[in-house]
Structure formats: structure tokens, C-alpha cells
Phi, psi and omega in degrees: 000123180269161176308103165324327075274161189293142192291349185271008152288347172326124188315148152294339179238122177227133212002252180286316170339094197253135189309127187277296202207180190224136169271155179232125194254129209309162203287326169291003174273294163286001161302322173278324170307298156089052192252186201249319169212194168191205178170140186200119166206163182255148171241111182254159186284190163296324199277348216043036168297162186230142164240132142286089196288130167226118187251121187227135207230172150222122189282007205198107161261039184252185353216098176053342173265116153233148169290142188271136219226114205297346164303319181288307201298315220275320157301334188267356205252339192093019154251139195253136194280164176256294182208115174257143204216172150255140187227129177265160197200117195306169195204162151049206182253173171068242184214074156240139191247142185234194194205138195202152184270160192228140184229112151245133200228143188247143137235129178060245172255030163275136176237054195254128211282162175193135161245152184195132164237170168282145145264081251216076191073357175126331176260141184269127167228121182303287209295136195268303171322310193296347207269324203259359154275331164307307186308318192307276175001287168273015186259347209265291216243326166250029178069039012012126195239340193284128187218176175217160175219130177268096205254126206221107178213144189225151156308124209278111163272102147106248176222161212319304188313296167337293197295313159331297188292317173316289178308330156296306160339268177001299165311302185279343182303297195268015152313315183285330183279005173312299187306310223278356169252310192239155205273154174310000000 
């Protein structure tokens, strides 16, 4: 299933949030990734807090391409987790909620908090098992294997909760602009 558009379309601006820089990942890095597109940019506030946005899609989770799950990544990277968790976080209009994972992770004297969920068809889903039981499913009853993972991490300002409250903002700005890339 392909992308409503490529993710390097992505806004530069989400409210206050303005796109700073873009990352580009070296070529044997999406070769392991195996992603259909991705997209890494740093985004900053008016205060110059920095957010990392990471959009990462695979149109086929077959013949070895899967999403890469930050647990692994994140460790494998040299960051160590501190404190793992779930967060539920309002979305959209009316009392709709996702549930998403919350990490805090340290390498050397560095700190930083990161959310992250799978995209799964139009569903946010937290849980890596549950995410890769959908993916059976719908590969089972609708022929489609294509998923995302929407990776959202900042350095800790002040302190986790500040940072916390930060990164959700963050969350519901560029929540609604998700369908406009990735498909139902």
C-alpha cells in the first residue's frame, strides 16, 4: 500500500514548531532499515526546545522488511533505557485516545525522553507483539502488510514531566496531519 504522500512533504511548521534541519541516513543504514520512505528532522520551539520527529513507513513487511522496534534500536545505539512505560495521550476531537510508549533513556550525561507507537492501518497501536499481530491479520483477511512507526524524542528541559507535557503537544499538533501521509 503506498503513501498518500512522501513523507519528505511533510510539514516544516506545526503550530509553533518550526523545522530546523533534516536528517539523511547513510546508505547502508536504510539498507538495514529496508523503509519504503522515512523522514528525520529536528523541529524547534520560540524557547529553542528541539524535538525529533521520525517517520518511518514500509509499504511490505515481507521479505525481511520490518519495522525496527526502538527498543532494540535505541540500545543498540548506546542509549540505555532508564524508565519504560505507556502513555495515553488525547487526540483529535471528542475523547479520542491512543496509548503510546514513553522511554527515558541516558548515554554518558545525556537525557532524553522519546515516544513512540506503531502505525498500523489507520490505528496507533503501543504494544510491538500487538502491532506485529495486526500486521498477521491483516495480511491474513486484507492482503496488506504495510505499517509505521512514529518516533517523537527530545532532550529533557527542566525536568522529565516539562518535557513530558512538551512532547505531548507535539503529539496532538502533528496527529491529525498523520492520515494525510499514511494510509487507512
Amino acid at each position: 500500500m503506498p503513501l498518500r504522500k512522501g513523507l519528505e512533504a511533510f510539514p516544516d511548521a506545526i503550530g509553533a514548531w518550526q523545522g530546523q534541519a533534516s536528517t539523511i541516513f547513510d546508505p547502508e543504514i536504510v539498507s538495514l532499515l529496508k523503509t519504503t520512505d522515512y523522514l528525520m528532522r529536528r523541529y524547534s520551539d520560540g524557547s529553542g526546545r528541539s524535538v525529533w520527529l521520525y517517520l518511518a513507513y514500509w509499504d511490505t513487511q515481507r521479505r525481511g522488511a520490518q519495522i525496527h522496534s526502538p527498543k532494540n534500536c535505541l540500545p543498540g545505539s548506546g542509549w540505555e533505557p532508564l524508565e519504560a512505560g505507556t502513555l495515553t495521550v488525547p487526540v483529535g476531537s471528542g475523547a479520542s485516545r491512543m496509548t503510546i510508549n514513553r522511554y527515558v533513556v541516558q548515554k554518558d550525561r545525556d537525557s532524553m525522553l522519546v515516544l513512540y507507537w506503531y502505525h498500523s492501518q489507520g490505528r496507533a497501536i503501543a504494544s510491538e507483539i500487538d502491532a506485529r499481530i495486526e500486521t498477521a491479520r491483516s495480511s491474513m483477511f486484507r492482503n496488506r502488510t504495510d505499517g509505521g512507526l512514529i518516533r517523537i524524542s527530545s532532550p529533557i528541559y527542566g525536568n522529565i514531566a516539562a518535557t513530558e507535557a512538551m512532547l505531548i503537544a507535539y503529539v496532538q499538533a502533528i496527529y491529525p496531519r498523520l492520515a494525510e501521509y499514511l494510509p487507512d
